[in-house]
C-alpha positions as CSV (number, residue, x, y, z in Angstrom):
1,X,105.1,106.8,93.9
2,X,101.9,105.6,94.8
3,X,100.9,104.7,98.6
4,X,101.1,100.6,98.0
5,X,104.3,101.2,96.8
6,X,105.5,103.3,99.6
7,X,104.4,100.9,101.8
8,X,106.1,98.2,100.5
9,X,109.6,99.8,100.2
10,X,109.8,101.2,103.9
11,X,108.6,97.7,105.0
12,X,110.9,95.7,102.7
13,X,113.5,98.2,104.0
14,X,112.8,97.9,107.9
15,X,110.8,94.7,108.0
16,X,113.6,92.6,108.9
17,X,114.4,94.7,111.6
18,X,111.2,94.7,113.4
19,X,107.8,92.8,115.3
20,X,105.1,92.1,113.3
21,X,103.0,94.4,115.6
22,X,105.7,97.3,114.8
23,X,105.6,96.7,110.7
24,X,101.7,96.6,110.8
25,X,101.9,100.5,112.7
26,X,105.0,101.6,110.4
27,X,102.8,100.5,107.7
28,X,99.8,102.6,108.8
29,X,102.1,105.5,109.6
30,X,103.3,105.3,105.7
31,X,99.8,104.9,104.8
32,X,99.0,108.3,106.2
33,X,101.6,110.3,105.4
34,X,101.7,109.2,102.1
35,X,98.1,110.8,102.2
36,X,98.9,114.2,103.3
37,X,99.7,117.5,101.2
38,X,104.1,118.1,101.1
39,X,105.1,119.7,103.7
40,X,108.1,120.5,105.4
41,X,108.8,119.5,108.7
42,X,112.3,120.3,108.9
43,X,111.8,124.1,107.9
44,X,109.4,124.3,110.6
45,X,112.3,122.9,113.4
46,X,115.1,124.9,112.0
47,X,112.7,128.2,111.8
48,X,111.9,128.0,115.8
């Protein structure tokens, strides 16, 4: 999936359900996690 996409299927998904201020910084948040290597955030939380 590539980042527009990503984007635009958690917004279509949540957009409804928030401010335009609060889709603009989901939308960046995507944006940049879409952008970083895998990793596994759970692993880390259930290993500590």
């Amino acid at each position: 999936m590539n980042r527009k996409d990503a984007i635009a299927w958690v917004l279509s998904v949540c957009a409804p359900c928030l401010r335009l201020l609060q889709a603009k910084t989901l939308s960046e948040l995507v944006e940049a996690a879409v952008r970083c290597p895998r990793i596994s955030l759970l692993r880390e939380r259930t290993a500590g």
